[in-house]
FIFI-700393 format. One record per atom (N, C-alpha, C, CB): residue in three letters; z negated, x, y negated. Coordinates in steps of 0.1 Angstrom, whole numbers, padded with zeros to 4 digits, always signed. Glycine has a CB too. Layout:
BEGIN
AlaZXY/...
end
This chain:
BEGIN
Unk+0075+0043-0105/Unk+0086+0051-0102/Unk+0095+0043-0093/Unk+0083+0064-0095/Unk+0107+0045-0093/Unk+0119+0036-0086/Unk+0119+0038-0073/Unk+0133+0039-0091/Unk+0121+0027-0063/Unk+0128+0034-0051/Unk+0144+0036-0053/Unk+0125+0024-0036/Unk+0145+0056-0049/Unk+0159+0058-0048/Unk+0165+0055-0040/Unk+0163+0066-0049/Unk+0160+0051-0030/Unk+0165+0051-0013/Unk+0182+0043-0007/Unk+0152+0040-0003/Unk+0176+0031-0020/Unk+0186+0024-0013/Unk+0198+0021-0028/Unk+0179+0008-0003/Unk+0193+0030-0035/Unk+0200+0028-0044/Unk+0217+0035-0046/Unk+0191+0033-0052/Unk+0227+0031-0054/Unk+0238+0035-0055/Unk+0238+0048-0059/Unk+0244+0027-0063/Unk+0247+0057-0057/Unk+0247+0068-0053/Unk+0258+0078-0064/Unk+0251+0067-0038/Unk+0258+0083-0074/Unk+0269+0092-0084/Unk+0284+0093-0073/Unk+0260+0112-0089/Unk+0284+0096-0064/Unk+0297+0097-0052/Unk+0303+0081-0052/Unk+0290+0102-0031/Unk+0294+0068-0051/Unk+0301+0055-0050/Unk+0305+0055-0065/Unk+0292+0042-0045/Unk+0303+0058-0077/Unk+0309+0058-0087/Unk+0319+0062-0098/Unk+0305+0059-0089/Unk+0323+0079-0094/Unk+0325+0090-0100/Unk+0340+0085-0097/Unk+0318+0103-0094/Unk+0347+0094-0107/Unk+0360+0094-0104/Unk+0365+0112-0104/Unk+0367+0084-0117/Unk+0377+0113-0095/Unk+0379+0126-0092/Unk+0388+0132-0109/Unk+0390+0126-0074/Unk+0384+0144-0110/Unk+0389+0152-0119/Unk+0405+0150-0118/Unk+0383+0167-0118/Unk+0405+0141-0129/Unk+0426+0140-0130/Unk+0429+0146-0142/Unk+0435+0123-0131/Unk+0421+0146-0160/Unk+0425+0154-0170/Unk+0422+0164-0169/Unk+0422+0151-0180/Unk+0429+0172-0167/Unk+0426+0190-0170/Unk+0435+0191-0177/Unk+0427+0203-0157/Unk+0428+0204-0187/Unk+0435+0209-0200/Unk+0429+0219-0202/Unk+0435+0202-0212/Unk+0432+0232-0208/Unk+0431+0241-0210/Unk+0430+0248-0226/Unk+0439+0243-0203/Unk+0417+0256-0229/Unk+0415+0260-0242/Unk+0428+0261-0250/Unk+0406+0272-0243/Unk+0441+0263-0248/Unk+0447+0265-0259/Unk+0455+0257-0260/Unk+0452+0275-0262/Unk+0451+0244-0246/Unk+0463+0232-0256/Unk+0454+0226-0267/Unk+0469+0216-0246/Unk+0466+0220-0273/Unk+0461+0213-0290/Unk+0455+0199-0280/Unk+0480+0208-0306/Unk+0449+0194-0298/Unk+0439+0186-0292/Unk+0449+0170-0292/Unk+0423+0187-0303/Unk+0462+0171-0296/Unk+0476+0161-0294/Unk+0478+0162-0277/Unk+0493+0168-0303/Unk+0477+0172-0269/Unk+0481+0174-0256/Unk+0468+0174-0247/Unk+0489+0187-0254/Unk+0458+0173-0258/Unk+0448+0168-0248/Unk+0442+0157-0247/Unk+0438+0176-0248/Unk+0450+0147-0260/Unk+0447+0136-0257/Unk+0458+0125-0255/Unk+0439+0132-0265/Unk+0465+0129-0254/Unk+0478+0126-0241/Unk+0476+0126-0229/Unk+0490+0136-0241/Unk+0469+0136-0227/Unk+0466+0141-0209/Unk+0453+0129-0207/Unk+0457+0164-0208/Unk+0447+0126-0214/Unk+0438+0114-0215/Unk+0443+0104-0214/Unk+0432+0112-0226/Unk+0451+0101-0223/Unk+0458+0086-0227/Unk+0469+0086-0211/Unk+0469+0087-0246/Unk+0470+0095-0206/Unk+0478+0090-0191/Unk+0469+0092-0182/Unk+0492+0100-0185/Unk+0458+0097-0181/Unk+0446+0092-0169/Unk+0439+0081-0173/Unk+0434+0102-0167/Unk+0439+0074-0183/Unk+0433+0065-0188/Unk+0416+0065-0183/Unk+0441+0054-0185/Unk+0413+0080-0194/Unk+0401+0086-0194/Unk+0394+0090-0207/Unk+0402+0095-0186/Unk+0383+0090-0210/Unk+0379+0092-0223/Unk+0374+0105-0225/Unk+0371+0084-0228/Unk+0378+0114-0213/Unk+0377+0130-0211/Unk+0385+0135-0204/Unk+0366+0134-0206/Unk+0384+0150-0209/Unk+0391+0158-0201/Unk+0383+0173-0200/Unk+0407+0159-0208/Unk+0387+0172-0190/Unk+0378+0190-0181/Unk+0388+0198-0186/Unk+0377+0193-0158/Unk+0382+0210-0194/Unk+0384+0221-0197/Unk+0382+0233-0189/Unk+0381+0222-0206/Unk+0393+0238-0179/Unk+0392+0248-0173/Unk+0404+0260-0173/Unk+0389+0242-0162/Unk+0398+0274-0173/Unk+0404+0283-0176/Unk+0396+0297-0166/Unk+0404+0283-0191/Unk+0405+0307-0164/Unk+0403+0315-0156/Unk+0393+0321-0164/Unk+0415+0322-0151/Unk+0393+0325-0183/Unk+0388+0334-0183/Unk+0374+0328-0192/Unk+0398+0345-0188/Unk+0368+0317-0185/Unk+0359+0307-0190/Unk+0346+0310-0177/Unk+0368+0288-0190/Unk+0334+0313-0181/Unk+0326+0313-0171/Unk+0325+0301-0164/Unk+0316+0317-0173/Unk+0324+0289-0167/Unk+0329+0273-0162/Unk+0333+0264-0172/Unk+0317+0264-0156/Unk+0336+0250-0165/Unk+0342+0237-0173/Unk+0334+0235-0185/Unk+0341+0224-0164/Unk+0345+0235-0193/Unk+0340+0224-0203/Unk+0350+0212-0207/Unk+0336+0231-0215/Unk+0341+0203-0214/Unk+0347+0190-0218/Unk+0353+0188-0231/Unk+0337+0181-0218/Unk+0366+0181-0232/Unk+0364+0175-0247/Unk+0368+0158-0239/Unk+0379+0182-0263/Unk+0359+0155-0255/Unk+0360+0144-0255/Unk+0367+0134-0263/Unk+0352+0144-0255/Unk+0372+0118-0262/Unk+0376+0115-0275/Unk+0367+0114-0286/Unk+0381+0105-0275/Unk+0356+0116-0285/Unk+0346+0114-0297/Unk+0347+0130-0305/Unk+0328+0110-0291/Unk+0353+0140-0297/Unk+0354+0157-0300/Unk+0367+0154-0312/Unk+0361+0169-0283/Unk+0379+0148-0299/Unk+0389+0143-0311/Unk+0390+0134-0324/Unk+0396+0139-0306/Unk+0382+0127-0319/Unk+0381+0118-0334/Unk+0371+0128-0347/Unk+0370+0099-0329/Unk+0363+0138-0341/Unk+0354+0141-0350/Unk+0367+0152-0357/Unk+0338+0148-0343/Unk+0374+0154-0352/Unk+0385+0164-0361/Unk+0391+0156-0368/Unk+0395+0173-0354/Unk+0400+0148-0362/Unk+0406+0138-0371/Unk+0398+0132-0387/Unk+0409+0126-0361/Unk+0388+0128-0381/Unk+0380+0126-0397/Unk+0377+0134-0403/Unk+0369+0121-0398/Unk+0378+0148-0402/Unk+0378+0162-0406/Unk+0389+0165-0416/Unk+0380+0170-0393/Unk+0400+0158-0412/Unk+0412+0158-0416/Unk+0422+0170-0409/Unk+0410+0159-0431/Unk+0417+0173-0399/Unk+0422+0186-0389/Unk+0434+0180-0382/Unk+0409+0192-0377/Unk+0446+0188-0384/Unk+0455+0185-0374/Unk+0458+0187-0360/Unk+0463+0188-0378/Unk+0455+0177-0353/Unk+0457+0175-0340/Unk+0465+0185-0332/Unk+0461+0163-0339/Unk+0482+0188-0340/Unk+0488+0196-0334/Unk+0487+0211-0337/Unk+0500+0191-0334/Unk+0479+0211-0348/Unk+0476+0227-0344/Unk+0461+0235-0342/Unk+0482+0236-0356/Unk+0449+0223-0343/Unk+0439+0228-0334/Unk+0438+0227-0319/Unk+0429+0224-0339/Unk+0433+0236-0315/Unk+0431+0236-0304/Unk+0415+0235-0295/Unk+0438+0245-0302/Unk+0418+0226-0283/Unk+0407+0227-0276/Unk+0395+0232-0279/Unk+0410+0231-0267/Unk+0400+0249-0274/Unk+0387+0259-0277/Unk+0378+0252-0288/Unk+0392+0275-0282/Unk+0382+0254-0296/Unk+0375+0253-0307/Unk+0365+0237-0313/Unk+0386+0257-0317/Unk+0372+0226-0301/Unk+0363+0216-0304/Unk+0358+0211-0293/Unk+0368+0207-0313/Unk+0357+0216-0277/Unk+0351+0215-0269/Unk+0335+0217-0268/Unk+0358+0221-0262/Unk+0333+0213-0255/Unk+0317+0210-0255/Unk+0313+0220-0244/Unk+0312+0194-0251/Unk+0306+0227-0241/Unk+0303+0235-0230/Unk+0287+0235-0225/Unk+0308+0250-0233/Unk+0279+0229-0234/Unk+0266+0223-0229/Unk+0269+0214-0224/Unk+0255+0220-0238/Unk+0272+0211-0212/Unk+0276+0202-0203/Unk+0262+0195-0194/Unk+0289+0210-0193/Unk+0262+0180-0194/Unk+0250+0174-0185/Unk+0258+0176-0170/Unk+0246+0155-0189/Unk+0252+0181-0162/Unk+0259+0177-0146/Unk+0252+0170-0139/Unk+0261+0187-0136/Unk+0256+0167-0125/Unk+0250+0156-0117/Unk+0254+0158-0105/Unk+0252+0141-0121/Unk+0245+0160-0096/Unk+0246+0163-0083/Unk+0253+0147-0076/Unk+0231+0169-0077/Unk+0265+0154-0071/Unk+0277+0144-0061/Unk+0263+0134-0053/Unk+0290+0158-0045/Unk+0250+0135-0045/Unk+0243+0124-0042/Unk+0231+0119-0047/Unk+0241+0125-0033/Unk+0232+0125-0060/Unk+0220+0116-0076/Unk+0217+0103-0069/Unk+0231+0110-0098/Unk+0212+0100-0076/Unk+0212+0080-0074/Unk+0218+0080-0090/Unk+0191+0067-0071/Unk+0227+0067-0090/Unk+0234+0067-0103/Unk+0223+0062-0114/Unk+0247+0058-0103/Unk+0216+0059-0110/Unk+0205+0051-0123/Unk+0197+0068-0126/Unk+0188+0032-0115/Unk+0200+0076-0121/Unk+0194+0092-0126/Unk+0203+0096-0136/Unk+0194+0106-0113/Unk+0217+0099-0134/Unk+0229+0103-0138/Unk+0228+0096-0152/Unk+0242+0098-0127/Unk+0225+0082-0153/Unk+0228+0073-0162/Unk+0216+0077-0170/Unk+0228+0058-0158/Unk+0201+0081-0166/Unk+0193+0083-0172/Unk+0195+0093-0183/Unk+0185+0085-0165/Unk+0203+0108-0175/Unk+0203+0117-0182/Unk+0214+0117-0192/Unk+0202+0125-0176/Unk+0224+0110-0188/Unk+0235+0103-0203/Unk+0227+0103-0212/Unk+0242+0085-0203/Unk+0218+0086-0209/Unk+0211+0087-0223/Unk+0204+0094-0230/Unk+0205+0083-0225/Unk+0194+0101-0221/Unk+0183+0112-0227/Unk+0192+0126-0236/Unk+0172+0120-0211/Unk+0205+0126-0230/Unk+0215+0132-0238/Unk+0223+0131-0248/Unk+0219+0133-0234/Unk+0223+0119-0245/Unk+0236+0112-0259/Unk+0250+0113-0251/Unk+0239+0126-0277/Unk+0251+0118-0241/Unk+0268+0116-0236/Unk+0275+0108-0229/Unk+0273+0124-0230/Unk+0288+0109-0231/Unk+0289+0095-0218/Unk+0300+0102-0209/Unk+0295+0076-0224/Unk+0300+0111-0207/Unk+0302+0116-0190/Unk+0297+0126-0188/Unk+0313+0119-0185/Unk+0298+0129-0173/Unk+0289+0138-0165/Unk+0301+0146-0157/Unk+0277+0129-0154/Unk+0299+0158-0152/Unk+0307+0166-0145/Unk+0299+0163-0135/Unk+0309+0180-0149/Unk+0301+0160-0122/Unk+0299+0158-0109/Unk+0302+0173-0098/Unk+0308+0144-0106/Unk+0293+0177-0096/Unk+0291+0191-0085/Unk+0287+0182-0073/Unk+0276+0205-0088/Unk+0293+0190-0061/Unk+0289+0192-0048/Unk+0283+0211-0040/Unk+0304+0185-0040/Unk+0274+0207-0047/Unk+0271+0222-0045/Unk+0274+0227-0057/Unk+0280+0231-0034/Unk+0285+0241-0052/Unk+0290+0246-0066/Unk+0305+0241-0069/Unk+0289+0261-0067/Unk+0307+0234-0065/Unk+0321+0228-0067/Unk+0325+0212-0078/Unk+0325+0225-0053/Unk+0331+0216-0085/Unk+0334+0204-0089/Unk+0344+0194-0085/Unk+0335+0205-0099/Unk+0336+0182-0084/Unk+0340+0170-0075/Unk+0345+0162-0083/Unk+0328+0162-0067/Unk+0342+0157-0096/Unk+0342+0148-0102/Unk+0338+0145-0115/Unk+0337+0142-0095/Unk+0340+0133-0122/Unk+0337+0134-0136/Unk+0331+0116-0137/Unk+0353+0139-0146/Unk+0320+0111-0140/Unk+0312+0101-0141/Unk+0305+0094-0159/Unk+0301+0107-0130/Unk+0317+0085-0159/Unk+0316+0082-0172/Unk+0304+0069-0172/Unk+0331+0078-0177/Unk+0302+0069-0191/Unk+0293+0056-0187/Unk+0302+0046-0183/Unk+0285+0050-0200/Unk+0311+0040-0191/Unk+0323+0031-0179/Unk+0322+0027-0166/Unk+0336+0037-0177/Unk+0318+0041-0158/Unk+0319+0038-0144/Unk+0299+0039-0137/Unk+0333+0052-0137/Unk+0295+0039-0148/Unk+0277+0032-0143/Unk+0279+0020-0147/Unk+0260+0038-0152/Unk+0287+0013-0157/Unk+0286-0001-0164/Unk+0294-0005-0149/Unk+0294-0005-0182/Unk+0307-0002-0149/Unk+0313-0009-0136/Unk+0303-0011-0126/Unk+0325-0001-0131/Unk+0298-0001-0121/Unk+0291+0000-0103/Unk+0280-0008-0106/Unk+0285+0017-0095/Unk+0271-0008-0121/Unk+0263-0017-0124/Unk+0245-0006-0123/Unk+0266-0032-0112/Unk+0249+0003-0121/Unk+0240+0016-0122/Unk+0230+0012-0134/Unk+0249+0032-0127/Unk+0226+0004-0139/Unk+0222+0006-0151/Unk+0205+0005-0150/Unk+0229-0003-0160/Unk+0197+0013-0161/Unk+0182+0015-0157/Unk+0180+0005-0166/Unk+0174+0030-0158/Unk+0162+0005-0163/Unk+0155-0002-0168/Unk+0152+0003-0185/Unk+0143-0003-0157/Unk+0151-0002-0193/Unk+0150+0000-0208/Unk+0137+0011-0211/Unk+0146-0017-0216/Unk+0126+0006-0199/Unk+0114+0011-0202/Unk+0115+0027-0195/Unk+0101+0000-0196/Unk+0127+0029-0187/Unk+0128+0041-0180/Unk+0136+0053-0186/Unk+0133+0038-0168/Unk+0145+0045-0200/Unk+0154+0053-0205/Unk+0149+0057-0216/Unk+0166+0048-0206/Unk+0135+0053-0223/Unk+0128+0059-0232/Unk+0123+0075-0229/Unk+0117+0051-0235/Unk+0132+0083-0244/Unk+0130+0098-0245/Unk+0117+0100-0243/Unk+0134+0105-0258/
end
């Protein structure tokens, strides 16, 4: 088992929630809202949503190969709401763990019950978070 102690921390990595978009923008305005955070997600939040969810560009590309038009589906309908989270002081080689064991590559970042943040693989590759091969086996 790892020492966490002195390890990098999901808070030195994370970036603060800048795409927000909402279930009934199309999936054109939600990846616009992307393409100007220069992010490969966006937090889906709505009053009448019990919490966040994500789309992703991999959400959007899976419509497009669908042959689904961008400007008249919407969000709702190709967002992700089984969302991985990660407590704001994880050690990031945890965060990273559960990407993989998941398949995703970002994380909604909580502080408590609040959302802090959004933690892409991008930003474990940057900080250099990355685990050992023999640790990321399912």
């Amino acid at each position: 088992m790892r020492d966490h102690s002195t390890e990098t921390r999901v808070s030195d990595a994370m970036i603060p929630v800048t795409a927000i978009v909402g279930p009934e923008h199309t999936l054109r305005q939600a990846s616009v809202k992307m393409v100007q955070n220069n992010t490969g997600a966006a937090v889906v939040l709505d009053v009448s949503m019990p919490g966040p969810a994500v789309i992703s560009e991999r959400d959007i590309l899976k419509a497009i190969a669908a042959g689904l038009d961008v400007d008249h589906e919407h969000v709702n309908d190709h967002m992700n709401v089984n969302l991985v989270i990660s407590d704001l002081s994880w050690p990031l080689s945890k965060a990273a763990l559960q990407m993989v064991r998941h398949g995703v590559r970002h994380v909604l970042v909580f502080d408590a019950e609040a959302l802090v943040g959004v933690l892409s693989m991008r930003d474990v590759v940057r900080v250099g978070g990355l685990i050992p091969a023999t640790e990321a086996t399912v």
